[in-house]
GUSEVO-520198 format. One record per residue (C-alpha): residue number from 0; residue in three letters; x, y, z. Coordinates in Angstrom, 2 decimals. Layout:
nr/rest/c1/c2/c3
NUM/ALA/X/Y/Z .
...
//
This chain:
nr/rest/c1/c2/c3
0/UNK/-10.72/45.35/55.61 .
1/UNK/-11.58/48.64/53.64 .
2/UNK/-10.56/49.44/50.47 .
3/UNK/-11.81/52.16/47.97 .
4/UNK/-11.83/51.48/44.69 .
5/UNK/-12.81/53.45/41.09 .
6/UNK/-13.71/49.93/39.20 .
7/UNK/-16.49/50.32/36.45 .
8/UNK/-17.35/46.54/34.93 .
9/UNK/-20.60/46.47/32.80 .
10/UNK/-21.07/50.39/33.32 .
11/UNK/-21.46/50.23/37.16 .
12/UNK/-18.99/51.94/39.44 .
13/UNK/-17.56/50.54/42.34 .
14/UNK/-17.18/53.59/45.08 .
15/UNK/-16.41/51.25/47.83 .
16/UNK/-16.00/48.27/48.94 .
17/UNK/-15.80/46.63/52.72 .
18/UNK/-14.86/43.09/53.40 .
19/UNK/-14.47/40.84/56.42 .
20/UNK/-13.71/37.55/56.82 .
21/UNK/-13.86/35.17/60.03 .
22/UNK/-12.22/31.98/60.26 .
23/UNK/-13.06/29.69/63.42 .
24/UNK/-11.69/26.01/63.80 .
25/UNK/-11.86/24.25/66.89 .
26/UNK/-9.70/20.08/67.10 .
27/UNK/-9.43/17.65/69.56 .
28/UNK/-6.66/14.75/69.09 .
29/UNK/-5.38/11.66/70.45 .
30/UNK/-2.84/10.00/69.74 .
31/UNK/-0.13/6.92/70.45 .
32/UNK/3.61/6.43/69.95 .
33/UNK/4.92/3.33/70.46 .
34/UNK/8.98/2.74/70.96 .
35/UNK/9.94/-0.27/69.91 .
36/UNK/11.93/-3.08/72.19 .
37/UNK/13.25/-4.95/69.93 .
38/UNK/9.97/-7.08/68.54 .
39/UNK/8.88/-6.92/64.97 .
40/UNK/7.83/-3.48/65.21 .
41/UNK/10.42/-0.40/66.23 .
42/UNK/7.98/2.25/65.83 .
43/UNK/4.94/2.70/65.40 .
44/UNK/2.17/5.93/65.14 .
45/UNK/-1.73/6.52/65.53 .
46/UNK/-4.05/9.02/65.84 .
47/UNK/-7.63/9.80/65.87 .
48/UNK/-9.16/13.36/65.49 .
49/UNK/-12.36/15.57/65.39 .
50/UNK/-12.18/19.18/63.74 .
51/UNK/-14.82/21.61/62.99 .
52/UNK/-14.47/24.97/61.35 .
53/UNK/-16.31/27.73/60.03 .
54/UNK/-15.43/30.59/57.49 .
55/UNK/-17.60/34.03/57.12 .
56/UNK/-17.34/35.84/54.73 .
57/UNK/-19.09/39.10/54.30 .
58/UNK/-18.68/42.15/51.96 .
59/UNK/-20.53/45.47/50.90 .
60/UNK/-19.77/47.08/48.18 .
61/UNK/-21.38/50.96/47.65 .
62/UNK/-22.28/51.04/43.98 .
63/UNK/-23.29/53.91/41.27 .
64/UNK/-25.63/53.99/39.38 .
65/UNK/-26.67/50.07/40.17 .
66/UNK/-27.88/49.50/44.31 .
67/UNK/-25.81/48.80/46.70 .
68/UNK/-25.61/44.81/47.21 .
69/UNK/-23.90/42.79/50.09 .
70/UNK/-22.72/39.21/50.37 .
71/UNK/-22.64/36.67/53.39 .
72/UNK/-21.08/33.49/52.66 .
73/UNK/-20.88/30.31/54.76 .
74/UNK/-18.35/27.50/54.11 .
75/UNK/-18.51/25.12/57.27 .
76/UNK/-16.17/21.77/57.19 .
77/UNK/-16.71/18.84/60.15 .
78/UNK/-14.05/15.70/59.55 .
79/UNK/-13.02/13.02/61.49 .
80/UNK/-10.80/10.88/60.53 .
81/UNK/-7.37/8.00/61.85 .
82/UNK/-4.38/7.60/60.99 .
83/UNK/-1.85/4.95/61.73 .
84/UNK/1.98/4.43/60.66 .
85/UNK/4.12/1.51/61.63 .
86/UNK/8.07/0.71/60.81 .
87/UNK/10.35/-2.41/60.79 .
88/UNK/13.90/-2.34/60.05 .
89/UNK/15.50/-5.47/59.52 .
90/UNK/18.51/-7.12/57.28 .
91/UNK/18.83/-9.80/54.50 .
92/UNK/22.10/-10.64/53.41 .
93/UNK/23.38/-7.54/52.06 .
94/UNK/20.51/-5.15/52.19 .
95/UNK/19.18/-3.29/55.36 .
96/UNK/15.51/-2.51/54.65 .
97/UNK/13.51/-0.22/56.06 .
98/UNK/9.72/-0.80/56.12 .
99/UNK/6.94/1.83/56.42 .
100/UNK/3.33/1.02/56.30 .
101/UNK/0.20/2.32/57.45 .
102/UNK/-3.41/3.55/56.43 .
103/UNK/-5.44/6.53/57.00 .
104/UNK/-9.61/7.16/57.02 .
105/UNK/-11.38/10.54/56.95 .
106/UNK/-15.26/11.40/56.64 .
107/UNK/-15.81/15.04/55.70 .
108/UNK/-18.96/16.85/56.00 .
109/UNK/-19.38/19.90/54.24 .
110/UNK/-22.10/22.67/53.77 .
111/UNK/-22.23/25.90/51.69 .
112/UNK/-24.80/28.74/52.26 .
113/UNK/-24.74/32.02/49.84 .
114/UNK/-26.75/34.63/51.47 .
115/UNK/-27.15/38.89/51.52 .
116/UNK/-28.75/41.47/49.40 .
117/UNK/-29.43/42.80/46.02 .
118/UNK/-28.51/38.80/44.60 .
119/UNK/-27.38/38.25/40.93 .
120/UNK/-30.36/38.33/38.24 .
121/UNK/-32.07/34.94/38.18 .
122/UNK/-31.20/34.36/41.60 .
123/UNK/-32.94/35.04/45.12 .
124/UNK/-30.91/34.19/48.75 .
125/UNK/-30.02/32.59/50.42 .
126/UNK/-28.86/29.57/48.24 .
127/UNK/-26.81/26.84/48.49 .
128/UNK/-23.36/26.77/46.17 .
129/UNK/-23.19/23.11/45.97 .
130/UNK/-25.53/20.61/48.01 .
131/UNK/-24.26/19.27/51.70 .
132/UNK/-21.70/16.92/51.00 .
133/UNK/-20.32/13.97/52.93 .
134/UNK/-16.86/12.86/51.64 .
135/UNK/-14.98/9.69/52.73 .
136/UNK/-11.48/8.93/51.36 .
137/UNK/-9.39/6.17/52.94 .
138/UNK/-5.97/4.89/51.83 .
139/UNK/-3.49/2.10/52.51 .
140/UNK/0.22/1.65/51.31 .
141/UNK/3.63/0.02/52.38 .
142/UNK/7.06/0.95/51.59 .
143/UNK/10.39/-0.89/51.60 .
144/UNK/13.48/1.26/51.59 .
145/UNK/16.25/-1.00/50.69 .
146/UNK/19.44/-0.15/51.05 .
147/UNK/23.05/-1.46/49.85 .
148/UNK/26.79/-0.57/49.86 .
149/UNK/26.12/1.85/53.46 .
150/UNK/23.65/3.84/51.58 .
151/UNK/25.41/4.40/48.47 .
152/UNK/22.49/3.09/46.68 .
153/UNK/19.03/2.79/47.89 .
154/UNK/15.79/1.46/46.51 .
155/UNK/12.41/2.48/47.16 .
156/UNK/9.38/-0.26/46.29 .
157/UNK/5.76/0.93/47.19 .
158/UNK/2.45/0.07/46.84 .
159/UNK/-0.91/1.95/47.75 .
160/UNK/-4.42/1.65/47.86 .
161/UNK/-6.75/4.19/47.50 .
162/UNK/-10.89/4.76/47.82 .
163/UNK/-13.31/7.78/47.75 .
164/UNK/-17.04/7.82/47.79 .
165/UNK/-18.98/11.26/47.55 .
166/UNK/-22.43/11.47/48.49 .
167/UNK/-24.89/14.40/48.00 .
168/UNK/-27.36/15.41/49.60 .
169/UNK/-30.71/17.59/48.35 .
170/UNK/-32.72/20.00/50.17 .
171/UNK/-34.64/23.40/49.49 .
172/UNK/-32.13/26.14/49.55 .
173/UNK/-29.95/24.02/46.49 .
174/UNK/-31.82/24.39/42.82 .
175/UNK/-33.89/21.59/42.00 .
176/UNK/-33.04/21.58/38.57 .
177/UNK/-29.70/20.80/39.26 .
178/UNK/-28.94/16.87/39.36 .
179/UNK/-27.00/15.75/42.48 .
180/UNK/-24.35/13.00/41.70 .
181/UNK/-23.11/10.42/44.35 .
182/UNK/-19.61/9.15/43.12 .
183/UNK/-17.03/6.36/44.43 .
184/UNK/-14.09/4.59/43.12 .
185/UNK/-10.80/2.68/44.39 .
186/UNK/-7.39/1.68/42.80 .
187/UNK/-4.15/-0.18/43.99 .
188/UNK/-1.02/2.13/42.56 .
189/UNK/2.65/0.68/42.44 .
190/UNK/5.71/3.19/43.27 .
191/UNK/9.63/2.41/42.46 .
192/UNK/12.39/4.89/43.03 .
193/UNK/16.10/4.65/43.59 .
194/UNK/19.32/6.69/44.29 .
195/UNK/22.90/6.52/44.03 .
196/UNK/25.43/8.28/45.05 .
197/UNK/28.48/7.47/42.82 .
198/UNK/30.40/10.59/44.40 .
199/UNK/30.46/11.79/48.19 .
200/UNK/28.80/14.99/46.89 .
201/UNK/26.74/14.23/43.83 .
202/UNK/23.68/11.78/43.63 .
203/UNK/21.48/11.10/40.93 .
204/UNK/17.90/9.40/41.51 .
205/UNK/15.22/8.74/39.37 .
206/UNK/10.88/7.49/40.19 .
207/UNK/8.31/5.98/38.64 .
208/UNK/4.92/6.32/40.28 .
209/UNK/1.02/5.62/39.26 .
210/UNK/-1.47/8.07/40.63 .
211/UNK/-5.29/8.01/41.63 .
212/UNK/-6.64/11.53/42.02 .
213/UNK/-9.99/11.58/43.08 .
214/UNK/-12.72/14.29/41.96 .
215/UNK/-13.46/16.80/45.13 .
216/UNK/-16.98/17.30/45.85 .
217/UNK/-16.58/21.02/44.51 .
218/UNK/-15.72/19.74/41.05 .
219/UNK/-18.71/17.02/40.82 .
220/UNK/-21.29/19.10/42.11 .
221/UNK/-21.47/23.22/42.45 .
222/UNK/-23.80/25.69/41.00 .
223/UNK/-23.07/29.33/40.95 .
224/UNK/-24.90/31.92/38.18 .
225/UNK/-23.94/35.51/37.61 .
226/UNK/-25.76/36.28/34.42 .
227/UNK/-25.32/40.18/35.58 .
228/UNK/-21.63/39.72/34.88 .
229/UNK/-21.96/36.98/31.97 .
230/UNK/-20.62/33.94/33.91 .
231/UNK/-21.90/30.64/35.33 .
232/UNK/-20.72/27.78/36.96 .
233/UNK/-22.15/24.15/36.10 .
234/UNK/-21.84/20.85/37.53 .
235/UNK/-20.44/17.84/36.26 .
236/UNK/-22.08/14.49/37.40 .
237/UNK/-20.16/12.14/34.95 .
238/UNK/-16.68/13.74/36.41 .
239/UNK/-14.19/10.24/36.80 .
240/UNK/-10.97/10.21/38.97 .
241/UNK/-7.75/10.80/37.17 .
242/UNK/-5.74/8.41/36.59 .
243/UNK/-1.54/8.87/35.71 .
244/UNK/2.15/7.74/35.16 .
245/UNK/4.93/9.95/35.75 .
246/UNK/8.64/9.66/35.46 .
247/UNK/11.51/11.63/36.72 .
248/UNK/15.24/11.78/36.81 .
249/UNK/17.31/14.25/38.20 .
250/UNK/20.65/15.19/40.35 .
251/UNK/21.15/16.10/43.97 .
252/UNK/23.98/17.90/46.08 .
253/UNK/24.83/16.96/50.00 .
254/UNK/27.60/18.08/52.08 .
255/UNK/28.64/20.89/49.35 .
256/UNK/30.29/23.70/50.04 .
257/UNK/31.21/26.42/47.09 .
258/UNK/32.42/29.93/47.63 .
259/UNK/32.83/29.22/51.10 .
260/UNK/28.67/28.40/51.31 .
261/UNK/26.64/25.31/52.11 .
262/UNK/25.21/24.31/49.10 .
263/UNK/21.60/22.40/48.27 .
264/UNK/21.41/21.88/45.10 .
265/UNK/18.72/19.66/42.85 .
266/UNK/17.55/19.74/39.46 .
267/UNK/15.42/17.01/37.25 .
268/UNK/13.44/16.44/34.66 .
269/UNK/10.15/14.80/34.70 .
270/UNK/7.03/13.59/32.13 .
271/UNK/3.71/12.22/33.47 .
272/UNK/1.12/10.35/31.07 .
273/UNK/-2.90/11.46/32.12 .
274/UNK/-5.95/9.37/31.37 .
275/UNK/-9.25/11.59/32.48 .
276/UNK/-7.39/14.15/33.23 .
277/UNK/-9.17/16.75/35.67 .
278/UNK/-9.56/20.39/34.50 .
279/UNK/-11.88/23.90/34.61 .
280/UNK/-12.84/24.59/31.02 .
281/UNK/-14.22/27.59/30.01 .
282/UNK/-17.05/27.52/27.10 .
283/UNK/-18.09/31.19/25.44 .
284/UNK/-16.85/34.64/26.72 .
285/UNK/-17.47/36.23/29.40 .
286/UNK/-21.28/38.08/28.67 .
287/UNK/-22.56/34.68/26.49 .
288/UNK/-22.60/33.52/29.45 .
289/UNK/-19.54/32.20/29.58 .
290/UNK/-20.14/28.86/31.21 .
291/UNK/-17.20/27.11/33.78 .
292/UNK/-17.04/23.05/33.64 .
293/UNK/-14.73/20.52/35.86 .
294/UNK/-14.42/18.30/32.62 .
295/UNK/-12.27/14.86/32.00 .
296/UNK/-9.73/15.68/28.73 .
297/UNK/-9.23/12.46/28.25 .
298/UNK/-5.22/11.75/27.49 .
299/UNK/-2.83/14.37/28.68 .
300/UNK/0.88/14.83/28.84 .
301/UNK/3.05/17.04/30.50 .
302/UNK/6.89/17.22/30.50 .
303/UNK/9.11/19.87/31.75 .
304/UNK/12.23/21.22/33.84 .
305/UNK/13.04/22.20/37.34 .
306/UNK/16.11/23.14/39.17 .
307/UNK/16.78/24.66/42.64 .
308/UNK/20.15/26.04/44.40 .
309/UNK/20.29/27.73/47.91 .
310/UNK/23.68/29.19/49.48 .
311/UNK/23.97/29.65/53.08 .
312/UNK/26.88/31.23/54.63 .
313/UNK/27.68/31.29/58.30 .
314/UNK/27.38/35.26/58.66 .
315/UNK/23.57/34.54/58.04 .
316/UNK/23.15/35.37/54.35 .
317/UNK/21.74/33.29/51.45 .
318/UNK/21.01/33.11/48.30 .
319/UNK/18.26/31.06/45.90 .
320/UNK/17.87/30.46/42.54 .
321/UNK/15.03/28.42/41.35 .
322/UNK/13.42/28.02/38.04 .
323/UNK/10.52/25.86/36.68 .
324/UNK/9.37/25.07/33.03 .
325/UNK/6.60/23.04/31.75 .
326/UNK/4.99/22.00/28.49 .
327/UNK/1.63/19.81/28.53 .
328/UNK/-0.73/18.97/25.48 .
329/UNK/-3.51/17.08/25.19 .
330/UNK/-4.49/14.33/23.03 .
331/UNK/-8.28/13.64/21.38 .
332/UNK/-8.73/10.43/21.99 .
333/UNK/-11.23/9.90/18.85 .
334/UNK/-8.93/12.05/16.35 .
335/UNK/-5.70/11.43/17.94 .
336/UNK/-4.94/15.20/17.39 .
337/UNK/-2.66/17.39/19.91 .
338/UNK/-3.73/20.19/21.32 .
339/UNK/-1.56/22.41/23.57 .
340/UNK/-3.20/22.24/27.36 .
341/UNK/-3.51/25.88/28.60 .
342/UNK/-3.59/25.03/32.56 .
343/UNK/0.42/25.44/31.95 .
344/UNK/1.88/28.37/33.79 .
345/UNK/5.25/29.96/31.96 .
346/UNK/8.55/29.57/32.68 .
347/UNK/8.90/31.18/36.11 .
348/UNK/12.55/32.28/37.61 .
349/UNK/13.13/33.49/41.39 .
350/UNK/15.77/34.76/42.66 .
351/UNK/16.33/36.01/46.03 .
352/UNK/18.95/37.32/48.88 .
353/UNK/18.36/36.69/52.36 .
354/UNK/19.96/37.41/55.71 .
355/UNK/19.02/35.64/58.49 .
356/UNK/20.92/36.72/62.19 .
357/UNK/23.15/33.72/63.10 .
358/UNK/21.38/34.02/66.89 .
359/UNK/17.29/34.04/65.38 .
360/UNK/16.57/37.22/66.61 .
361/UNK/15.70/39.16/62.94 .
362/UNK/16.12/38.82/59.41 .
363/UNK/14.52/39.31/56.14 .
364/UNK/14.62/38.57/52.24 .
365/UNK/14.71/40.41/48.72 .
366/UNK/12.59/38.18/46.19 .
367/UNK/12.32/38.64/42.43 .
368/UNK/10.26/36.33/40.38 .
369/UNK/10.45/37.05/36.59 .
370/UNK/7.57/35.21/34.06 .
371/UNK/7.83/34.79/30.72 .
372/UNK/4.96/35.43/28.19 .
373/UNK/2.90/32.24/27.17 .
374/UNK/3.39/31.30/23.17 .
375/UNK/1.01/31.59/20.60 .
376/UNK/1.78/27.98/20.25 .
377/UNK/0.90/27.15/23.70 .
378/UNK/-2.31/28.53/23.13 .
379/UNK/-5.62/27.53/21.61 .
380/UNK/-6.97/30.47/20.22 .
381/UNK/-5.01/32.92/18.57 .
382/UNK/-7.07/35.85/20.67 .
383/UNK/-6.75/34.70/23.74 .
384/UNK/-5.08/37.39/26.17 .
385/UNK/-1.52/36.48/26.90 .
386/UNK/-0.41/38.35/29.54 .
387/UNK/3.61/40.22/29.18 .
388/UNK/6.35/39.18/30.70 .
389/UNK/6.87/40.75/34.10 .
390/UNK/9.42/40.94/36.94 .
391/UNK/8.46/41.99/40.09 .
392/UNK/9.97/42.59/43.78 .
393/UNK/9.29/41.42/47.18 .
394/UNK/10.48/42.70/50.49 .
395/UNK/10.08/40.88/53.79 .
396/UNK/11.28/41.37/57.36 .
397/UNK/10.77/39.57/60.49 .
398/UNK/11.82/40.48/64.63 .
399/UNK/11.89/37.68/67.49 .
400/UNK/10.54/40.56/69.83 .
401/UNK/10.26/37.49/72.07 .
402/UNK/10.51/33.44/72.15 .
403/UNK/6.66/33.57/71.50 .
404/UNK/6.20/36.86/69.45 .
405/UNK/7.39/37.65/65.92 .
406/UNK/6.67/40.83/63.84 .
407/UNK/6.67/40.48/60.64 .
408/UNK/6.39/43.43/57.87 .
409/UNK/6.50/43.06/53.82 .
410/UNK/6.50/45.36/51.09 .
411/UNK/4.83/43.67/47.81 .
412/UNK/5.37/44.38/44.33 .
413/UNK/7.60/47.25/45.30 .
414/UNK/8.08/48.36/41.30 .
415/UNK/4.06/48.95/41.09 .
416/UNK/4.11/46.29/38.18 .
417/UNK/0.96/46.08/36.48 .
418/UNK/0.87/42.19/36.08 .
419/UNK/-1.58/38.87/35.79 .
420/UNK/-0.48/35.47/36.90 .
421/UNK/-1.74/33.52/33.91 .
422/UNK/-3.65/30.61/36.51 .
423/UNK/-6.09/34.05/36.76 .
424/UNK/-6.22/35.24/33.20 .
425/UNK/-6.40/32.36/31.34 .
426/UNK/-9.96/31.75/29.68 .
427/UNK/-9.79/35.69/29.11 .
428/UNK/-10.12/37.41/25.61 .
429/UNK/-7.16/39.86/24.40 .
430/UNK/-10.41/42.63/23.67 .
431/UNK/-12.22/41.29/27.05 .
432/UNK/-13.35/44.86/28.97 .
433/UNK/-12.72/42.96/32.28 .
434/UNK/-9.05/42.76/31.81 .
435/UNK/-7.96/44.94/34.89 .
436/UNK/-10.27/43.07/36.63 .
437/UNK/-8.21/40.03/36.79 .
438/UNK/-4.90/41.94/37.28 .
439/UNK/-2.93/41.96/40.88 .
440/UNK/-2.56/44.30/43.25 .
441/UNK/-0.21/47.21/42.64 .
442/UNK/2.41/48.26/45.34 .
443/UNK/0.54/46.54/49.07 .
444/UNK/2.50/46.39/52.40 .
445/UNK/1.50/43.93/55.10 .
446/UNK/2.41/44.16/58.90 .
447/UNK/1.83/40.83/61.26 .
448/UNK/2.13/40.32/64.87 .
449/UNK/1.72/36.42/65.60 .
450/UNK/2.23/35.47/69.72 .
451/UNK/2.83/31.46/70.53 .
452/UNK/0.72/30.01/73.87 .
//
């Protein structure tokens, strides 16, 4: 990859820059299925597996009046892991049930090396970004799908147990002044759903689950420090698991056809409780430093909206309309005060036509999403850079050249909208000078060849 750019952050000038990344990822499997002959099990699943990849990733950029620097990154990932999935089907009185159950182990080793020239001030290379990690997370759960009236209505019971255990491990190239925290935790979370289908054509269902999110080794432990560019990134060695209850309700379509279309339809409305809720903070402005955290907020709630339609018509064209809104605040839980929880993307609309040859051979799709502007109310401080509203357009295309090729071509952002996504701004001052910085890519094509051995 080669790009030239004119970007000047902090009074240096970009002239160009050169990337290139590597990816390598080798996997061995083996695995069992098991048909059923009539016994207590009818199916049944397991498998055990080895993987081990590697990404490089190395850039230079050509800088004026500050030197020249280059970057060589190492992320390398080994896991092994089994998993194993069983079902019974049997019937009591008037209920058929369906029962799934299963576990599944995996031990992740992980290692992080920053490396190249001309490194940020405070820093020499190579260094590590977080210390060599092993990560274990292992998980049981069964689920009964119940079923009455031929599948008019159908209940889902569930249970599932989960565990994690981080451990850390120091050596020279990762600070010393930087603690290393070894972390592990377990909980058993129920699940209940059900849906009904009073019509042929329209269901409704609704779900209560618990959740157990456990903190990823990236969020305990990292250290990163750009003091240059006013930015750092600190660990957090008291980080707990997240903990949550959710709710939803919503409305389905099968078998539906409208305008002479297949229609999918679904729509629903959902809230979820938090305890310890898992987020990046930002403290100071960029040039402080500003300082990054992976911090608990304590009680968090988050409601919202989402609805999706696609239309398919036999000639190969479609049509999609989706939509998703979302409101979250958090609570102190000292004060008891609300405050609203920035991590909250917009309203976001897509819309999109799509042909797709009846026979496979090509097709292709016109997207447009459209985002609405974050409120000041949604917001903590009154300068914090909201971003406009923006639409933009998307082309893709794709050939079947063959059974095992496919070429695939897109045109992005085909208006040359000057936009942010607000998961990238946010944090960001309205006066900030980094602004563009943090903006995405005008007008960009992309052209793919992928081949299937």
């Amino acid at each position: 990859m080669f790009t030239r750019a004119l970007t000047a952050i902090n009074g240096t000038t970009t002239l160009d820059l050169y990337g290139d990344d590597s990816t390598d990822r080798q996997r061995i499997a083996f695995d069992y299925t098991y048909d059923g002959d009539g016994g207590f099990i009818d199916d049944a699943f397991a498998a055990i597996y080895y993987q081990t990849s590697s990404i490089e990733q190395y850039t230079f950029e050509d800088r004026n009046p500050a030197a020249d620097r280059s970057r060589l990154n190492h992320f390398d990932n080994d896991v092994w892991g089994l998993s194993a999935q069983a079902t019974s089907a049997f019937v009591t009185g008037a209920a058929t049930h369906t029962v799934v159950y299963g576990g599944d182990y995996s031990l992740t080793h992980q290692e992080g090396l920053r490396d190249g020239t001309t490194p940020p001030f405070g820093e020499t290379f190579p260094t590590r970004p977080f210390p060599n990690t092993d990560f274990t997370l292992a998980g049981l759960f069964i689920q009964d799908e119940i079923s009455f009236l031929d599948g008019r209505v159908v209940f889902f019971p569930a249970v599932r147990y989960d565990s994690f255990e981080i451990e850390g491990e120091r050596d020279a190239l990762y600070p010393a002044s930087i603690a290393i925290a070894d972390q592990s935790d377990s909980r058993v979370t129920p699940r209940f759903g059900v849906v009904a289908w009073p019509t042929e054509h329209v269901g409704v269902f609704f779900n209560y689950a618990q959740g157990f999110k456990a903190p990823s080794p990236s969020q305990v432990n990292n250290a990163f420090t750009n003091l240059a560019s006013g930015y750092t990134s600190i660990p957090n060695p008291n980080l707990a698991p997240e903990t949550s209850e959710a709710l939803e309700l919503g409305i389905r379509t099968r078998d539906t056809t409208v305008f002479g279309a297949s229609l999918r339809a679904q729509g629903n409305a959902f809230m979820s409780e938090y305890e310890d809720f898992i987020e990046q903070v930002q403290f100071g402005n960029f040039g402080d430093p500003a300082i990054f955290q992976w911090v608990n907020l304590g009680q968090v709630e988050i409601w919202g909206l989402e609805g999706r339609a696609d239309l398919t018509w036999d000639n190969g064209f479609g049509l999609i309309v989706s939509a998703a809104f979302a409101e979250g605040e958090e609570i102190d839980p000292v004060t008891g005060a609300h405050s609203p929880l920035e991590s909250i993307d917009p309203l976001k609309i897509v819309t999109g036509l799509s042909y797709n040859d009846p026979d496979g051979r090509f097709g292709g799709q016109a997207i447009v999403t459209y985002v609405t502007r974050k409120d000041n109310s949604d917001v903590v401080l009154a300068s914090t850079f909201r971003p406009d509203a923006f639409a933009i357009l998307d082309f893709t295309a794709y050939w079947n050249i063959t059974d095992a090729a496919t070429l695939r071509a897109g045109v992005f952002n085909a208006t040359d909208e000057t936009y942010w996504w607000w998961s990238d701004a946010r944090g960001l001052s309205s006066t900030s000078a980094v602004l563009e910085g943090f903006s995405q890519p005008g007008r960009n094509f992309s052209v793919s060849l992928a081949y299937r051995f």
